[in-house]
N, C-alpha and C positions, 0 to 999 in steps of 0.2 A: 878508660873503658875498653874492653877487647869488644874487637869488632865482629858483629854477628853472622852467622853462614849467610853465603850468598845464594840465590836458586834452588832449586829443589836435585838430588839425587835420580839418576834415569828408573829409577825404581817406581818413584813416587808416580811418572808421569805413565808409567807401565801398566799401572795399579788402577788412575784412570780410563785408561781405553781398555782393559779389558771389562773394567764396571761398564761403561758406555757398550761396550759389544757384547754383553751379554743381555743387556735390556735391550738392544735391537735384535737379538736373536726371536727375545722373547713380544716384541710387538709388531717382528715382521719386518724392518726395516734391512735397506741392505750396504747403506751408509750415511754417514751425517752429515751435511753441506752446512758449513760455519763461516761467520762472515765478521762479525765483531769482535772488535780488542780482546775481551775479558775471555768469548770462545775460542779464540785463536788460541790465546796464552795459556789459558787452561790447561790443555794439551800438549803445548808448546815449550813455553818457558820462554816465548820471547817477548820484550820487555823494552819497548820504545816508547815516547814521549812522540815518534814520528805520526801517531795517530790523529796526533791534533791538526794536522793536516789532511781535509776531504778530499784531496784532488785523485788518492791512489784507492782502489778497491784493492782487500785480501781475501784469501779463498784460504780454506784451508778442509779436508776433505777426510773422513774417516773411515773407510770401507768396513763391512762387519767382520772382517779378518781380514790380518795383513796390518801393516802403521801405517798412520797418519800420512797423505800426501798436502806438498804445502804448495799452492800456486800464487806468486806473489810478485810483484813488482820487484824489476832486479836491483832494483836499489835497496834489498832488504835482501840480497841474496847472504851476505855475507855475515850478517846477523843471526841470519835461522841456522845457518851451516854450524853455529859452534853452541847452537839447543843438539838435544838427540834425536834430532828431522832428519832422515838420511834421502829421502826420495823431496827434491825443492825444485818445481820446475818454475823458469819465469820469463817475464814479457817486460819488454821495454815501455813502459807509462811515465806521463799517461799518454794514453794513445786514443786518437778523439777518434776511429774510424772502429777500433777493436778492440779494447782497454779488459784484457784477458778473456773476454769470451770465448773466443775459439782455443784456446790452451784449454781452458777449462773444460768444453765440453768435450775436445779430446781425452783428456785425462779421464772423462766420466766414462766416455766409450770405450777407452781401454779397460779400465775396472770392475767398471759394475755390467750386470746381464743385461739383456735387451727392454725386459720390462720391469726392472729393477724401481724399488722405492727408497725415494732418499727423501730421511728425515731435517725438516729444518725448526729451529726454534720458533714458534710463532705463538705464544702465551702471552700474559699481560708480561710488563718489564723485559719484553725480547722486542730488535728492531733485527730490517736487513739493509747492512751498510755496503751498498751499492745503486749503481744508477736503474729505479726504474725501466728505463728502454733495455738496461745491458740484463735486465732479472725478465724481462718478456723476450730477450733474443735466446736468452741460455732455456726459457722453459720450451721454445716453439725448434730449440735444434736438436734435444734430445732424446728426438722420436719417440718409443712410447715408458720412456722412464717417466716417473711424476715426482714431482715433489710437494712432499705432504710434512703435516707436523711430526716433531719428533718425539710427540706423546710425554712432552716434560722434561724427557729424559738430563738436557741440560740443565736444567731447572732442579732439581732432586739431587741432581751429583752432586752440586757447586752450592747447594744448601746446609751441608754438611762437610765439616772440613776438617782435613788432615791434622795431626799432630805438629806439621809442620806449618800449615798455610795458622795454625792458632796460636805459633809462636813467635808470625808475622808480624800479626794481627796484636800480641800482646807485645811486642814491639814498638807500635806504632802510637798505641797506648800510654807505654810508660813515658816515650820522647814529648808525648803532649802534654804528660802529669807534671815533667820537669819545666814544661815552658810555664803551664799555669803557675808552677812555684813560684815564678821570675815577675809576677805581674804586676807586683807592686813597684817592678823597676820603670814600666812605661804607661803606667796608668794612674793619674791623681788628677783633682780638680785643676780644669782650665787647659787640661791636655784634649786637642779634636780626637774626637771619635774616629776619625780618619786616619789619625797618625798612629793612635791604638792598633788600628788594623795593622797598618804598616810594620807595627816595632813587632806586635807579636809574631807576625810571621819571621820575621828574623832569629824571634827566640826559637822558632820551632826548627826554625834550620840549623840555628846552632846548637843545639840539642841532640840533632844527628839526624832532623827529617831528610828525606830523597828531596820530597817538594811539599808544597803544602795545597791540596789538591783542593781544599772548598776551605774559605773560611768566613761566617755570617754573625750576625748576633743583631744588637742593638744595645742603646742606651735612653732612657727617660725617666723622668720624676715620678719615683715608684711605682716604674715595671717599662717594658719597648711594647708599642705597636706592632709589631712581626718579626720574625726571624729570618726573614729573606731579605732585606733592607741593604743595598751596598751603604759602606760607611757614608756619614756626611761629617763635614767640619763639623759642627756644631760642638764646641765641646763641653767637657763633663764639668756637672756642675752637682753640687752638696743636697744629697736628695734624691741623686739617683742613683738607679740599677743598670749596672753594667754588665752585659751579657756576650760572652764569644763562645761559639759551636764551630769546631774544628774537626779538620780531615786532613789530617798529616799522612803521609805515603809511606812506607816502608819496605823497599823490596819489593813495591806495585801491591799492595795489601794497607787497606785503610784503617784509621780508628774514626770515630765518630761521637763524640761528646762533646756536652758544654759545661761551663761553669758560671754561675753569676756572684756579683759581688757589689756589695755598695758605697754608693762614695760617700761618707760619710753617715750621717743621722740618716736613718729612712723611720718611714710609720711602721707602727706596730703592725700594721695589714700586712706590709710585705713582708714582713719576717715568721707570722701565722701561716701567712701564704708557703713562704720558700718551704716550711716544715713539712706543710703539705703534701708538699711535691715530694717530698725524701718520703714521706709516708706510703702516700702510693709507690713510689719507685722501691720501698722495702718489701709491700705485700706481692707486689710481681717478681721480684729476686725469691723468694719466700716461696711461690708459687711454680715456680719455671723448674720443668724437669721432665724428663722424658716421658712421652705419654699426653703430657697438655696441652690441650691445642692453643695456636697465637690467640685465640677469640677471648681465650679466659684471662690472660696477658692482660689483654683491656678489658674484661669486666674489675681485674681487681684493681687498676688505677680509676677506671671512670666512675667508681662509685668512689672513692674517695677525691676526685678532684669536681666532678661535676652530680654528685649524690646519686648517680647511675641514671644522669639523661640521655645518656650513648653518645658521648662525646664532643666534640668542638669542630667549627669550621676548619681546623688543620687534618683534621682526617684521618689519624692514626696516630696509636703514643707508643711507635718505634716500630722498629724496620728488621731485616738479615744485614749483614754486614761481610764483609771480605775483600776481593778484586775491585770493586765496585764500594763509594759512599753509600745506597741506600739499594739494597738487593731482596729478596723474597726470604721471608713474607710479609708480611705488615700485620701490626697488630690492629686488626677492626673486628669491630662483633662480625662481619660477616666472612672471615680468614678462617676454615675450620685445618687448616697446617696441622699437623699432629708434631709437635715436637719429637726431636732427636739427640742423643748424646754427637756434641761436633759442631751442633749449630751455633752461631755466633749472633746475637743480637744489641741490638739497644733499646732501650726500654728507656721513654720518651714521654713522661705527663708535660701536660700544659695546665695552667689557670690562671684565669681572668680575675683580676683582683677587682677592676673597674672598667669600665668601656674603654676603649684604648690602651688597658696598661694590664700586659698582659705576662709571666712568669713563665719560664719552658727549664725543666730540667732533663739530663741525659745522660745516663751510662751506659758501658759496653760490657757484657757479659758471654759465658761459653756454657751452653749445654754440655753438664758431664750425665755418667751415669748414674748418679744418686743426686743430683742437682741442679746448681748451676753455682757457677765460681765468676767473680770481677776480673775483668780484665785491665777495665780504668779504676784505679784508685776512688774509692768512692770519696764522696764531695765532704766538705765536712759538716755537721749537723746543725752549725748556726751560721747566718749569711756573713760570708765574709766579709769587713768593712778594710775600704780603700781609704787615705787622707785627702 
């Protein structure tokens, strides 16, 4: 296999801030205060696993003309310098008395005018990754700049994606199409469900994942109790459905699908059931295409998985997808998203076959302009049986 481009082109990230500074033109803003992984990188291109570590805050800063300035802990100096950051200023953290406060608001007071509005993400699906006290020191030193939402705008850009970020994304995809092939190498009766976990993520690394950034499912006598379950020993046994939803990484760009399978004879219910699922998941492919909003997404699975009761205690049948496992929008009757050609989703029924035993299917798709096209290999149309 040749090996796939790394990063994005200074073009791409060019392409972003001036989208981002035009919609601050247009709602008044006079720069955008970014604080999380997915906001940083966006802009950026820089690409650490070092996040998994809360000790350090990043700042990273977008005037409405002018690039991006980056304030960051200097342990990451060396890192930004080889993205196309060219303005990186930074503070030795962490530092328990000033852990970049005052760089930052210096940097604010160089920049922006005296009463200058700086947008910050604050919608559903957005957090600010820094210390409370250090987010009331930076707001009471900035005299009378404010900081107010940034009207979506990060929200809307990073909903819709590049040519590039979709052939990340279908990347990341295929590595996890190729581990499902492999499953019959580490899953048969009397193997723990534990160890399932374990072997599959090896296939997905040997596959050519980065890392394997979520991997959940379940296993029980025709169908799992939840999809959020860490593995347990318990292992598989003649009669049940074995289920893995994975999020293999690619170049910092997720896929996010499952597939089920059974270990042997199951009941004829589960296998009505599974169809089911491909049913609804076909009339929402079918449906998905520029112009329709995420709402209608779930009206055409819930009426074929739950006869249109408006859904299940899981709360949504699929999600955005890209930087991030599970991004905006969600599909719920009450999401009125208007789709776009760019957008990346999963489309995501579930059904309850019995109390407790419960079926979830999942694919990854891309809004085009007359459509929408697979990104995951769809699943195949009868439930696969494991020995």
């Amino acid at each position: 296999m040749s090996p796939k481009p790394r990063g994005f082109p200074e073009a791409e990230f060019r392409q972003r801030l001036q989208a981002a500074q035009e919609r601050m033109g247009v709602v008044g803003l006079d720069a955008l205060f970014l604080s999380t992984e997915p906001e940083v990188r966006y802009f950026t291109g820089f690409l650490t696993r070092f996040w998994e570590s809360p000790t350090r805050p990043w700042f990273l800063l977008l005037p409405q003309s002018g690039d991006p300035i980056a304030v960051i802990p200097s342990i990451g100096a060396h890192l930004m310098a080889q993205s196309w950051i060219t303005d990186i200023r930074t503070w030795r953290a962490p530092d328990y008395d000033d852990d970049g406060v005052t760089l930052l608001v210096d940097t604010i007071a160089e920049c922006l005018p005296a009463k200058a509005r700086i947008g910050v993400p604050s919608g559903l699906e957005s957090h600010l990754r820094m210390p409370l006290a250090s987010w009331d020191a930076l707001r009471g030193a900035i005299g009378a700049r404010r900081m107010v939402s940034d009207h979506a705008i990060l929200r809307d850009l990073r909903a819709v994606k590049s040519d590039y970020e979709i052939a990340k994304i279908r990347e990341a995809c295929t590595i996890a199409d190729r581990s499902f092939a492999r499953i019959g190498e580490i899953a048969q009766t009397g193997v723990p469900l534990a160890d399932v976990f374990r072997q599959f993520q090896i296939l997905c690394l040997e596959e050519g994942a980065d890392w394997v950034g979520y991997l959940a499912g379940g296993a029980g006598p025709g169908g799992y109790g939840d999809v959020i379950t860490p593995a347990v020993a318990r292992p598989l046994c003649p009669g049940d459905v074995l289920m893995l939803d994975t999020g293999v990484v690619h170049d910092g760009y997720y896929c996010d699908f499952d597939r089920n399978f059974a270990i042997g004879t199951v009941d004829r219910a589960v296998d009505d059931a599974y169809a089911r699922l491909l049913e609804a998941s076909d009339q929402a492919f079918t449906c998905a295409r520029p112009g329709v909003t995420a709402s209608e997404l779930f009206q055409r699975m819930d009426v074929i998985v739950t006869g249109g009761a408006g859904g299940s205690d899981a709360g949504r049948l699929g999600h955005g997808l890209g930087m991030q496992l599970t991004e905006w929008p969600s599909l719920i009757p009450a999401d009125e998203t208007v789709l776009k050609a760019g957008m990346v989703l999963t489309l995501e029924p579930g059904i309850e076959i019995n109390p407790g035993q419960t079926l979830v299917h999942e694919e990854n798709i891309v809004i085009t302009a007359t459509g929408a096209e697979y990104l995951s290999t769809p699943a195949p149309r009868n439930l696969p049986r494991l020995a």
